[in-house]
LUMGUDREN-470394 format. One line per field, with one value per residue: x, y, z of N, C-alpha, C, O in turn; residue in one letter; residue number from 1. Coordinates in Angstrom, 2 decimals. Each point is the difference from the previous one (the first is absolute). Layout:
BEGIN
nxx <- [X,...]
nyy <- [Y,...]
nzz <- [Z,...]
caxx <- [X,...]
cayy <- [Y,...]
cazz <- [Z,...]
cxx <- [X,...]
cyy <- [Y,...]
czz <- [Z,...]
oxx <- [X,...]
oyy <- [Y,...]
ozz <- [Z,...]
type <- [A,...]
seq <- [NUM,...]
END
This chain:
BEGIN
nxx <- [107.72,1.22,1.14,-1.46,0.96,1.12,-0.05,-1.73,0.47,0.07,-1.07,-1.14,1.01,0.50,-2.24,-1.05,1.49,-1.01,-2.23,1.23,0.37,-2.32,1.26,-1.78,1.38,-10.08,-1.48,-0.33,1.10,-2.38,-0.27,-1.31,-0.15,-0.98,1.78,0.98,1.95,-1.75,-1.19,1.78,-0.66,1.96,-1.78,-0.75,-0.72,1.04,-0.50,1.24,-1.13,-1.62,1.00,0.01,-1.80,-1.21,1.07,-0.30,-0.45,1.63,-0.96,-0.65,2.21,-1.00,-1.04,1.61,-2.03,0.88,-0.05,-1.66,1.41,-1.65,-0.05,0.90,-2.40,0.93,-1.79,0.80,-0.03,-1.97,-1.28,1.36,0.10,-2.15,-1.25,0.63,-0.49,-1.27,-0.80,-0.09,-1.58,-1.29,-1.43,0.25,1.63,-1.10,-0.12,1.64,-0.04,1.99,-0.30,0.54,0.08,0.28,0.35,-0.43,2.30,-0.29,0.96,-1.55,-0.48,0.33,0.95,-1.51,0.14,-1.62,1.11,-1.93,0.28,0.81,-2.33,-1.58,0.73,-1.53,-1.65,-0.45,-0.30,-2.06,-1.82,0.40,-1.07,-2.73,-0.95,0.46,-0.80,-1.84,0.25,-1.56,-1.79,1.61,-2.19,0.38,0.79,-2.03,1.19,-1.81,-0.59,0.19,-0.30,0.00,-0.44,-1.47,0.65,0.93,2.00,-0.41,2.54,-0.50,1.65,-0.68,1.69,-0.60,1.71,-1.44,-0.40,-1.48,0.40,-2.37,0.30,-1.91,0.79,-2.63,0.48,0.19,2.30,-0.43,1.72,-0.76,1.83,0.91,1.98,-0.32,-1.72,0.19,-0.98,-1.73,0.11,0.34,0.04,-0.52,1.77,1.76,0.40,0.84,2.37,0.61,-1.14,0.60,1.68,-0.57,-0.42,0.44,2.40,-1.34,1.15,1.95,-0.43,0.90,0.86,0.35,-1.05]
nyy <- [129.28,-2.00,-0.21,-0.76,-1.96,-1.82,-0.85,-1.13,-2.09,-1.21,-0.81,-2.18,-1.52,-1.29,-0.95,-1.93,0.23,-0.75,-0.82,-1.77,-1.75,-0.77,-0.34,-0.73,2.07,-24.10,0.87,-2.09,0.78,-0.86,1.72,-2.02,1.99,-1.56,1.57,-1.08,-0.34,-0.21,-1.85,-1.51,-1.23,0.03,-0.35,1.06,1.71,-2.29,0.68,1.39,0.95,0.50,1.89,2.18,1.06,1.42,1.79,-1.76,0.61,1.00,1.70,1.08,1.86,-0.79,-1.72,1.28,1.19,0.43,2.02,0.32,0.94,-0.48,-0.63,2.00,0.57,2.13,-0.08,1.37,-1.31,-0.45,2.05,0.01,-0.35,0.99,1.69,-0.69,0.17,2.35,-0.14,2.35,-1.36,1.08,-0.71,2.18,1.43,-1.08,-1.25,0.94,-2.07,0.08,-2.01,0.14,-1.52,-1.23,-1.52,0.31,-1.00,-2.11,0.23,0.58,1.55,0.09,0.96,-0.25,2.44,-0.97,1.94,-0.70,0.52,-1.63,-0.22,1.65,1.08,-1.19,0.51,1.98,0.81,-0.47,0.66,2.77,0.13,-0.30,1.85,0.99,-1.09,0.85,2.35,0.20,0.45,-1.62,0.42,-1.20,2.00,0.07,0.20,0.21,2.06,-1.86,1.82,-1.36,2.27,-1.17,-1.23,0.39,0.34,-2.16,0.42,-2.41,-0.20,-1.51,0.65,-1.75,1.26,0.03,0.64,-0.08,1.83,-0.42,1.78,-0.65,1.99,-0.80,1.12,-2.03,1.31,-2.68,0.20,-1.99,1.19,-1.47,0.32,-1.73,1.40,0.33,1.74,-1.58,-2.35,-0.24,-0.75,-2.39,-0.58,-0.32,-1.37,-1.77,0.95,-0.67,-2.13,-2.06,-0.74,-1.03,-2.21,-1.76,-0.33,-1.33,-1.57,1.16,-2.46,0.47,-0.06,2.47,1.87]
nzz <- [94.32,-0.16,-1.90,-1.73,0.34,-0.91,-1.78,-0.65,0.05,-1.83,-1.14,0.88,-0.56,-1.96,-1.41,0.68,-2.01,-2.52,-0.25,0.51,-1.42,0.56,1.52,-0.28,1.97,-14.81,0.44,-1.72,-2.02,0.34,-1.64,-0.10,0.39,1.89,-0.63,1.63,-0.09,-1.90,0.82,-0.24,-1.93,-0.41,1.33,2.05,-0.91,-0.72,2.07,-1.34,1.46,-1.73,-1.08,0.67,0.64,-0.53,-0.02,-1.56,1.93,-0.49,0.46,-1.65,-0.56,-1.86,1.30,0.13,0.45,-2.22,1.26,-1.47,1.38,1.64,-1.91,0.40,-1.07,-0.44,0.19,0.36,1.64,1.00,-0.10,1.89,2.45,0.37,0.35,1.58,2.61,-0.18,2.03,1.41,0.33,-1.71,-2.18,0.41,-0.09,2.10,-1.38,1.04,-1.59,1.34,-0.76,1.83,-1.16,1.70,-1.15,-2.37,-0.07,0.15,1.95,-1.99,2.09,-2.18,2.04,-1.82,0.18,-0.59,0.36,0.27,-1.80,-0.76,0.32,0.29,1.65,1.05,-1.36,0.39,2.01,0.20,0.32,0.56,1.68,0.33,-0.02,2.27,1.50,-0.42,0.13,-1.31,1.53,-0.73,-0.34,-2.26,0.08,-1.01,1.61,-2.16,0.93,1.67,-1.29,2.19,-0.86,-1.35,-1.50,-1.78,0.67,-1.33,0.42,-0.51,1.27,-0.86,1.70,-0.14,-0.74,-1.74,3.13,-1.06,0.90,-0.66,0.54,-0.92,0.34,0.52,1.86,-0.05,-0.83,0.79,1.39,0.30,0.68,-1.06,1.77,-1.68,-0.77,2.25,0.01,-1.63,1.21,-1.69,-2.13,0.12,0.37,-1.34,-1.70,0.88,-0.15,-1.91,0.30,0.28,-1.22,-1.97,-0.58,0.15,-1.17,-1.99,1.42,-1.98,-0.83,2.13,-2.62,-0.21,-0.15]
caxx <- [-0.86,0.95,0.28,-0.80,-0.96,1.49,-0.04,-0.83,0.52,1.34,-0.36,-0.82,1.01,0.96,-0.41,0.37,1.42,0.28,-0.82,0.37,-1.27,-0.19,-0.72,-0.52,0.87,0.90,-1.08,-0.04,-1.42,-0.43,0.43,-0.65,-0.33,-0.83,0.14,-1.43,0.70,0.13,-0.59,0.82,1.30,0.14,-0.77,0.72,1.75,1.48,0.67,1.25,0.00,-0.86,-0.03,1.39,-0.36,-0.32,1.18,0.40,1.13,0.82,-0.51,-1.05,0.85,-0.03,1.32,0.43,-0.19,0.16,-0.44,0.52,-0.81,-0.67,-0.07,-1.45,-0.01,-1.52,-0.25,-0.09,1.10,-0.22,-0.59,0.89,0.53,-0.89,0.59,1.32,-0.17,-0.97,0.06,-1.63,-0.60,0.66,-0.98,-0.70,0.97,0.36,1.45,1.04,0.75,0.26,0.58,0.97,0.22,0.96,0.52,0.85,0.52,-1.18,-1.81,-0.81,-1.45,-0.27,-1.36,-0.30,-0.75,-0.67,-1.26,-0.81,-0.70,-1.37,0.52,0.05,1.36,0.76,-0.79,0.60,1.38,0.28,0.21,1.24,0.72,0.54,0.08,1.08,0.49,-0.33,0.40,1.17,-0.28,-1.20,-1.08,0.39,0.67,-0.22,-0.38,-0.69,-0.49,-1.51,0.27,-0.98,0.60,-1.05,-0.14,-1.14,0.21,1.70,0.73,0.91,0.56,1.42,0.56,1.59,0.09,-0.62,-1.50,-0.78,-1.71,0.04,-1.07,-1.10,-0.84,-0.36,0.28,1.21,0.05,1.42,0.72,0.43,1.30,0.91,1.35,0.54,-0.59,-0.17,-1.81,-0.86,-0.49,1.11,-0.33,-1.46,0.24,-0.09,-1.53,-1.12,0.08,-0.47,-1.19,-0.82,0.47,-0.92,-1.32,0.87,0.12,-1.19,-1.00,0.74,0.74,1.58,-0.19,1.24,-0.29]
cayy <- [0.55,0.70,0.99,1.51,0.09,0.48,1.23,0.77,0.24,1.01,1.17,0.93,0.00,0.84,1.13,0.62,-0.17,1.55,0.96,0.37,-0.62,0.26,-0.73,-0.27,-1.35,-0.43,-0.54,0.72,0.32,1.64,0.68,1.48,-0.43,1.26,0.06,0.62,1.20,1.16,1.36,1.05,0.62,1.06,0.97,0.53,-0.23,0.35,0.90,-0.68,-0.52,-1.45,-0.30,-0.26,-1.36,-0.90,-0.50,-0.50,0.57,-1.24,-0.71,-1.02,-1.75,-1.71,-0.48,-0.70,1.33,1.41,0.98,1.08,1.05,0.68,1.50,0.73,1.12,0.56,1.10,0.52,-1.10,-0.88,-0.15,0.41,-1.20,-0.64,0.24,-0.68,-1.11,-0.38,-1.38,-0.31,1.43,1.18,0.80,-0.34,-0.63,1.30,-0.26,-1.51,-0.50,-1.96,-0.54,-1.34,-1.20,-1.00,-1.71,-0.41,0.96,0.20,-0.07,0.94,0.25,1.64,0.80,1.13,0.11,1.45,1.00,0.96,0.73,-0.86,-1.12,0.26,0.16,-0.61,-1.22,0.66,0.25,-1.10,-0.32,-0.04,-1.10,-1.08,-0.27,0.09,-0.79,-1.22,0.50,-0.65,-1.23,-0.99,-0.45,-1.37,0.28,0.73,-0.45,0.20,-0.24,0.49,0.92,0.58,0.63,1.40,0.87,0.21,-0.50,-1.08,-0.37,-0.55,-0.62,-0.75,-0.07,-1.16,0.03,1.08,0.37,1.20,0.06,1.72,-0.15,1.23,0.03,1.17,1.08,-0.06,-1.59,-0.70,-1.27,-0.75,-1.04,-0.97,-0.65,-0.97,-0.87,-1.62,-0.52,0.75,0.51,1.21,1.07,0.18,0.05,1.58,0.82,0.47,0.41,1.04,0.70,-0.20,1.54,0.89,0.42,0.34,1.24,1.17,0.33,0.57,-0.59,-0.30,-1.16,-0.77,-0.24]
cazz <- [1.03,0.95,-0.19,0.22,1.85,1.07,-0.72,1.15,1.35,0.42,-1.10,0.90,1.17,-0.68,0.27,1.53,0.67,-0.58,1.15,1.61,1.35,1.60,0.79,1.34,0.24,-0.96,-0.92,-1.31,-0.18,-0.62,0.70,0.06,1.27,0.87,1.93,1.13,0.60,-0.77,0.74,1.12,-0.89,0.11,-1.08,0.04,-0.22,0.61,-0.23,-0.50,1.01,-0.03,-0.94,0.51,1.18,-1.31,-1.22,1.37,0.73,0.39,1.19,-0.36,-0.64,0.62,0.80,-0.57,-0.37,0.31,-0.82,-0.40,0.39,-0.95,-0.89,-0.40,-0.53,0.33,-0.45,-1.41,-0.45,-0.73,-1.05,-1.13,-0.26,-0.38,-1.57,-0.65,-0.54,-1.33,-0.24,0.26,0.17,1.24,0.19,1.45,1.17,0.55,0.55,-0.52,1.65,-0.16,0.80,-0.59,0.48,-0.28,0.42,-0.22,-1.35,-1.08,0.49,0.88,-0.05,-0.06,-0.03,-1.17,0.63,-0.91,0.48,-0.97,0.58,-0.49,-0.10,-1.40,-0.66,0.33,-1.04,-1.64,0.32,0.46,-1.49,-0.78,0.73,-0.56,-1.68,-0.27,0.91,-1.03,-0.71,-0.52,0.49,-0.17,0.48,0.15,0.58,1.99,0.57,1.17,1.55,0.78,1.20,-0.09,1.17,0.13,-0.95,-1.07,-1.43,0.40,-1.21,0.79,-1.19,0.44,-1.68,-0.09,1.63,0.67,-0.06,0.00,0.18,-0.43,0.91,0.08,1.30,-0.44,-0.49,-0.09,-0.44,0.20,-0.81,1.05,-1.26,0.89,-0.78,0.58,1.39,0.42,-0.62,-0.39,1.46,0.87,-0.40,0.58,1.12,0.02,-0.39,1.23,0.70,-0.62,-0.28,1.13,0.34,-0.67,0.90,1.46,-0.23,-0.47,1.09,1.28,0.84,-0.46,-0.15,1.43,0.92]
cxx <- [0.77,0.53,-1.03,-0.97,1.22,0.12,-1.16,0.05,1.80,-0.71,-0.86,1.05,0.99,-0.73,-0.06,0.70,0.49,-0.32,0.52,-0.99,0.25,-0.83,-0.61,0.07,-1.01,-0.33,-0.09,-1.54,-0.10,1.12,-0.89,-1.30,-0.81,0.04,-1.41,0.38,-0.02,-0.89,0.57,0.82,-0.39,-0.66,0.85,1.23,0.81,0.77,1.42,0.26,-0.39,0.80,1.82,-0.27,-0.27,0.89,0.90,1.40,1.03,-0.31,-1.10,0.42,-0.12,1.56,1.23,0.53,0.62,-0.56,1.00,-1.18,-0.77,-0.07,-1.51,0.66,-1.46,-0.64,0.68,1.52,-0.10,-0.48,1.12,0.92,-0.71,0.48,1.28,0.00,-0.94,-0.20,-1.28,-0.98,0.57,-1.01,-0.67,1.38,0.29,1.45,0.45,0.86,0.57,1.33,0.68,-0.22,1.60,0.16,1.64,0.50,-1.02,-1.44,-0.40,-0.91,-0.25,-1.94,-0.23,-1.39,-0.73,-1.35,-0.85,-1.41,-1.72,0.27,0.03,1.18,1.19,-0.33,1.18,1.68,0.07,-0.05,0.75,1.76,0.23,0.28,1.30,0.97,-0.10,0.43,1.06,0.37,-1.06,-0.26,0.38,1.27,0.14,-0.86,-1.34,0.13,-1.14,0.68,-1.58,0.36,-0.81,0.38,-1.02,0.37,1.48,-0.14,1.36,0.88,1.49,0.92,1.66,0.44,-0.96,-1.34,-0.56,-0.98,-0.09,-1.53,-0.69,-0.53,-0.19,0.62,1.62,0.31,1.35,0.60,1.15,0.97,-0.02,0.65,0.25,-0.65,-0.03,-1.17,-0.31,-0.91,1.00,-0.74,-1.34,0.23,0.47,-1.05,-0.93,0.43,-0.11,-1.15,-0.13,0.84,-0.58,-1.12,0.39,0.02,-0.79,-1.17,0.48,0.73,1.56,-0.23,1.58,-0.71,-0.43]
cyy <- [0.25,0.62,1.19,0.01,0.75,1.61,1.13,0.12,1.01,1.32,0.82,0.22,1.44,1.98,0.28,0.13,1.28,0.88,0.76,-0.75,0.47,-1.18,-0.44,-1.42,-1.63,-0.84,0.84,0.49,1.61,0.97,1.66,-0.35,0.95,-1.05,-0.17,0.93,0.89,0.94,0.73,0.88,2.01,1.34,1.05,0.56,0.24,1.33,-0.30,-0.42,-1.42,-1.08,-0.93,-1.20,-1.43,-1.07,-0.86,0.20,-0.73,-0.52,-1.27,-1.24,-1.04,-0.16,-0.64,1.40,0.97,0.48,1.54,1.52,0.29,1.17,0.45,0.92,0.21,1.39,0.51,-0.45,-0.77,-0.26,1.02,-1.26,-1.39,0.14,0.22,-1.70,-1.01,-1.54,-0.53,1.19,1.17,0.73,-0.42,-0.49,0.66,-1.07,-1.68,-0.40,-0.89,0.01,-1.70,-1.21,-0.61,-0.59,-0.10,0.75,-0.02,-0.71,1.12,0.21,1.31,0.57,1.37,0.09,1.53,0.02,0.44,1.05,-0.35,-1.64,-0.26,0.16,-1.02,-1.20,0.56,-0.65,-1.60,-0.73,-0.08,-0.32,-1.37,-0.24,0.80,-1.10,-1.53,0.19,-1.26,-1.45,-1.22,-0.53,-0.93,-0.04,0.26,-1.56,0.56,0.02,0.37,0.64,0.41,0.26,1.16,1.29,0.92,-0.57,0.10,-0.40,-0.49,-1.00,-0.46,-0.08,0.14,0.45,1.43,-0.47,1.00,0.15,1.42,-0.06,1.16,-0.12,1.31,1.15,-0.19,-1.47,0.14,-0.53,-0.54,-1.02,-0.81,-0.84,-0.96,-0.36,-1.57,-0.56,1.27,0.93,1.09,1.29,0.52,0.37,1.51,0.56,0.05,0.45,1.52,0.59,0.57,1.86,0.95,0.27,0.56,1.69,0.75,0.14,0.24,-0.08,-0.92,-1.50,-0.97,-0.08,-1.10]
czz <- [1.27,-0.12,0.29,1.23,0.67,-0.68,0.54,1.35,0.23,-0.38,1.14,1.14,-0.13,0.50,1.35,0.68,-0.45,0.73,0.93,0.88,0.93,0.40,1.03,0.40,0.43,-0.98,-0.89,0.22,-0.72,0.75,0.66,1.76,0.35,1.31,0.80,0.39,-0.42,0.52,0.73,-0.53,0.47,-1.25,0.26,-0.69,1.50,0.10,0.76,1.59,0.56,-1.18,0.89,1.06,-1.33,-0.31,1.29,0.50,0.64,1.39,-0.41,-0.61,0.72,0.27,-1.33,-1.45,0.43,-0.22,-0.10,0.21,-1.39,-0.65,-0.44,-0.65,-0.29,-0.93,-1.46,0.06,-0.20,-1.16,-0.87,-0.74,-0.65,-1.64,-0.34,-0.25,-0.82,0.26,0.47,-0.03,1.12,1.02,1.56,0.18,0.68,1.06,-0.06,1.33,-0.73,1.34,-0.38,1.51,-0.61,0.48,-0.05,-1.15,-1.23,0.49,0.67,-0.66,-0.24,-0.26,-0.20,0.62,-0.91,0.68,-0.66,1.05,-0.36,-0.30,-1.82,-0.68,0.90,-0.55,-1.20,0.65,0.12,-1.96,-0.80,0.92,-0.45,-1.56,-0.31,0.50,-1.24,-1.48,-1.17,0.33,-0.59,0.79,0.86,0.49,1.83,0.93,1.51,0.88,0.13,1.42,0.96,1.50,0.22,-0.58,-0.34,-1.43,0.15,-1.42,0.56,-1.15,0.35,-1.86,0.21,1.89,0.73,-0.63,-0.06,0.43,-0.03,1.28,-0.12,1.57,-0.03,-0.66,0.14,-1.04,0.41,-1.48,0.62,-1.35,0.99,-1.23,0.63,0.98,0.15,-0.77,0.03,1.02,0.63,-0.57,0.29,1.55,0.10,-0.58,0.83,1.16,-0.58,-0.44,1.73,0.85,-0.44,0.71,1.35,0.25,-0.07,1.00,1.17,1.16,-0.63,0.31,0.95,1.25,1.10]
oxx <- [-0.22,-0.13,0.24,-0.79,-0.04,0.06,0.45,-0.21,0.40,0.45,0.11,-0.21,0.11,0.56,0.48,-0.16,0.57,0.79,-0.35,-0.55,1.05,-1.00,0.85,-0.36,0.59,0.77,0.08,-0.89,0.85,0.56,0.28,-0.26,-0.03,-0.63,-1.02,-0.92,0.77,0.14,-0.48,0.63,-1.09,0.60,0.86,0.97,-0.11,0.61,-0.02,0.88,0.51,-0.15,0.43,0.78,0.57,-0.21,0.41,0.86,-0.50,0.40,-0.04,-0.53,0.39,0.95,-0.49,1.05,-0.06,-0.60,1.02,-1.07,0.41,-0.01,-0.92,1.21,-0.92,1.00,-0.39,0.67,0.92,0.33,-0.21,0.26,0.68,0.72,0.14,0.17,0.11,0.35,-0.52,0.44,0.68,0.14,-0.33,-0.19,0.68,0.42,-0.62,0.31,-0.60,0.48,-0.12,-0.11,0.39,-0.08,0.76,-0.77,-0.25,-0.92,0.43,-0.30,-0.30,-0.86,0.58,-0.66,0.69,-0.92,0.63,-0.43,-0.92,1.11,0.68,0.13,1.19,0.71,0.63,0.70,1.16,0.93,0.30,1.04,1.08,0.56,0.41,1.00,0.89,0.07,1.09,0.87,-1.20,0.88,0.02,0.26,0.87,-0.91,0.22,0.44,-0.61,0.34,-0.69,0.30,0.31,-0.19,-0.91,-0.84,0.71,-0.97,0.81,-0.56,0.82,-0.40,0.73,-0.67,0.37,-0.40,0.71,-0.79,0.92,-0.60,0.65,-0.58,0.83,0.04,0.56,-0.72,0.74,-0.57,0.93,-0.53,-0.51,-0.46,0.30,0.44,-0.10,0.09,0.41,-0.36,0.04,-0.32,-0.33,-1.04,-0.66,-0.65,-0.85,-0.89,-0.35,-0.05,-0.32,-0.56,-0.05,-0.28,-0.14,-0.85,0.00,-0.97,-0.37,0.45,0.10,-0.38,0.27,0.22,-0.27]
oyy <- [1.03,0.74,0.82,0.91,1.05,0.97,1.01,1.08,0.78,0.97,1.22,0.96,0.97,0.89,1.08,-0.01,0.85,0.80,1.16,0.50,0.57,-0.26,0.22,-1.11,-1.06,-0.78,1.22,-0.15,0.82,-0.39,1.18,-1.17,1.09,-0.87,0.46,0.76,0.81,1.21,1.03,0.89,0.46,0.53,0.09,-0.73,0.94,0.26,-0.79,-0.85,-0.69,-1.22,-1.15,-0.95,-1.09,-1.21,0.47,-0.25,-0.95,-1.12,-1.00,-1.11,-0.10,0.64,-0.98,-0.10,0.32,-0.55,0.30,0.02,0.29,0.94,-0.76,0.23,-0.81,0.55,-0.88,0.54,-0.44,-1.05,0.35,-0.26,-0.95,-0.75,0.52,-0.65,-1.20,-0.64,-1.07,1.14,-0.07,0.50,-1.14,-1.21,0.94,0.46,-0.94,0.60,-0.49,0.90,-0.53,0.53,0.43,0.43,-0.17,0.80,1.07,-0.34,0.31,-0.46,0.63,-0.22,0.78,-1.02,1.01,-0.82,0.81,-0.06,0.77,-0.48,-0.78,-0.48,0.23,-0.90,-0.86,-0.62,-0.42,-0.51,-1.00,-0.15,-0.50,-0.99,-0.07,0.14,-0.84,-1.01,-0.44,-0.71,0.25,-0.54,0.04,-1.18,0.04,-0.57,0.10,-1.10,0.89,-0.60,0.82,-0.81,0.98,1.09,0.17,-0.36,0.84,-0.30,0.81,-0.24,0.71,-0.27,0.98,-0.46,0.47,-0.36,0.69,-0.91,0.78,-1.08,0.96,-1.02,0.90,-0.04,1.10,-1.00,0.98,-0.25,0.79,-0.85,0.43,-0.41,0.21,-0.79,-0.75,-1.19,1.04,1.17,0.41,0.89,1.18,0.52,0.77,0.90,0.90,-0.16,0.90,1.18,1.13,0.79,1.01,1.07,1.18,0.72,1.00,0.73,-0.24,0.84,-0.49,-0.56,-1.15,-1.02,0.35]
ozz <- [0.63,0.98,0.89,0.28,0.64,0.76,0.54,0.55,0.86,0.60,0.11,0.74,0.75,0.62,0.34,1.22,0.69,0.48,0.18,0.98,0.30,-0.67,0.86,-0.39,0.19,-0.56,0.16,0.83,-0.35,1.03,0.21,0.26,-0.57,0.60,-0.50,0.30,0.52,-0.14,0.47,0.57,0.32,-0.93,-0.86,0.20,0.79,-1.03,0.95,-0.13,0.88,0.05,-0.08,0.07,-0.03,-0.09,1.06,-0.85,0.60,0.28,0.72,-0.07,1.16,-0.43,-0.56,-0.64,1.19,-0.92,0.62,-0.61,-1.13,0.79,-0.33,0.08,0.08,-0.47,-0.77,-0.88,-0.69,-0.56,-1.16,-1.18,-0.40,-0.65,-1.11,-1.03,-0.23,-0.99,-0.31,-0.18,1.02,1.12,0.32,0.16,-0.38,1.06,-0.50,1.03,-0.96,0.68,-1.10,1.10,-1.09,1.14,0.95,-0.53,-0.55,-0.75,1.11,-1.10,1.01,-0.85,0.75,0.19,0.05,0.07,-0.67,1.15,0.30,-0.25,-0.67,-1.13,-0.20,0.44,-0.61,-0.79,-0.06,-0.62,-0.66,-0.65,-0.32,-0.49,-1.16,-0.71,-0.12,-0.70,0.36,-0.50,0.10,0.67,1.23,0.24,0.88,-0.61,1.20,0.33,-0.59,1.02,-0.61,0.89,0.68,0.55,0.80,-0.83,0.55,-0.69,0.46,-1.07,0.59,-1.13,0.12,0.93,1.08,-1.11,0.73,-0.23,0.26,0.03,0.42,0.39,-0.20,-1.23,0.08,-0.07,-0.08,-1.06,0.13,-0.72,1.04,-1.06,1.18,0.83,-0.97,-0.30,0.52,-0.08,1.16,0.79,0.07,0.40,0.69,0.55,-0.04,0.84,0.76,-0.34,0.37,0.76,0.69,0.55,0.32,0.51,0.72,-0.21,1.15,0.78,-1.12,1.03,0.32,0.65,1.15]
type <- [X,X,X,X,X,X,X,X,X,X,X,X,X,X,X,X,X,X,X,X,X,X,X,X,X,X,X,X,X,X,X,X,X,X,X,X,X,X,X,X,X,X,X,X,X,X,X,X,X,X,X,X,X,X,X,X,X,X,X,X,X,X,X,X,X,X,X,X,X,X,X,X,X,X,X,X,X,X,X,X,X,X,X,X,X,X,X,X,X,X,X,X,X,X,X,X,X,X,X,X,X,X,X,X,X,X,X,X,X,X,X,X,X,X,X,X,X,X,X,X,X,X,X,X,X,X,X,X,X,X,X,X,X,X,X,X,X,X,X,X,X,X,X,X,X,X,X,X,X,X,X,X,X,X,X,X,X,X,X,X,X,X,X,X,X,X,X,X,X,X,X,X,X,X,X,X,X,X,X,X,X,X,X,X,X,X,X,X,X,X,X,X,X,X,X,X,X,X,X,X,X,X,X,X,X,X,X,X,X]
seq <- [1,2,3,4,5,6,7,8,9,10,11,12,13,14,15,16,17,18,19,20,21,22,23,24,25,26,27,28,29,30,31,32,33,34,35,36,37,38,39,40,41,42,43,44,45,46,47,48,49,50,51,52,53,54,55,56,57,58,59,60,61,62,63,64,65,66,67,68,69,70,71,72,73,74,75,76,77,78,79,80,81,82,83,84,85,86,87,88,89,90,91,92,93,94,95,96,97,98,99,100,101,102,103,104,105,106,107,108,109,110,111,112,113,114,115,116,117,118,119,120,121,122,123,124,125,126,127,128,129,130,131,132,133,134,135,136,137,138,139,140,141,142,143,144,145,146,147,148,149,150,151,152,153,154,155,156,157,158,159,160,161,162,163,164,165,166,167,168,169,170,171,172,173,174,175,176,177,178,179,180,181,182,183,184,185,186,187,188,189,190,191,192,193,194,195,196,197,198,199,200,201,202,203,204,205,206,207,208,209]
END
């Protein structure tokens, strides 16, 4: 399973780099959640401006963090690049973002950010995400998280040195790797500076601000 989480994340990375990006500058448990925070989730689709404030930016790195400028792509590049990399839904993607956190040579935090244009097809993009990400994986193998950061729907999982969390918020889904984090709480801790940019963003306001 590390192998194919680290494997989708290079894989969504890899495509927004092909592109020509552009950018704008602990506790076990179930893994599945409803935020209080989901009424805020973003019905709306993200258009690739909101989508770029979103995706968190190296000014927002916690102390101790690098970050790395965020990447976007948008419009019928993305859903060209969508189907190459065949790994989630395409349908309703009207654009893409990630960006990187680091600590250290093998501790970091990578964030995957998909746009849809309904929340209907961001339920399809968030689905086959995680059933591509789990792929080949036993069960009994993964160590649950209770990720609850106001979601709409969280699929979180710890498995040998990488956490995962895949995050449905409304009309957009995250996926937040972390390598080598200090605890499990580290990963719940970006997962919620990341929903909380989502909503943020989709009511138009800069979550740096």
């Amino acid at each position: 399973m590390l192998k194919k989480a680290r494997g989708t994340a290079a894989g969504l990375a890899l495509i927004l780099a092909l592109a020509g990006c552009s950018s704008d500058g602990n506790s076990d448990g179930g893994d599945k959640d409803s935020g209080s925070a989901g009424a805020s989730a973003p019905i709306a689709p993200l258009n690739p401006s909101q989508l770029a404030q979103a995706i968190p930016s190296k000014l927002a790195a916690p102390e101790g963090w690098k970050g790395r400028q965020p990447r976007v792509i948008n419009g019928s590049e993305a859903q060209k690049q969508c189907q190459l990399a065949a790994r989630f839904s395409c349908a309703g993607l009207t654009a893409m973002a990630n960006t990187q956190y680091s600590q250290t040579y093998d501790t970091d935090v990578k964030f995957e950010l998909l746009a849809y244009d309904s929340v209907e097809n961001a339920k399809a993009g968030m689905k086959t995400l995680v059933a591509d990400t789990r792929e080949g994986t036993k069960a009994d193998t993964l160590k649950p998280l209770t990720i609850d950061v106001g979601a709409d729907e969280t699929d979180a999982y710890a498995k040998e040195k990488q956490t995962n969390a895949a995050l449905g918020v409304g009309t957009v889904v995250a996926f937040v790797i972390g390598t080598s984090l200090p605890t499990d709480r580290d990963l719940h801790s970006f997962a919620s500076m990341q929903v909380q940019r989502i909503t943020t963003a989709a009511t138009g306001k800069n979550p740096d601000a």
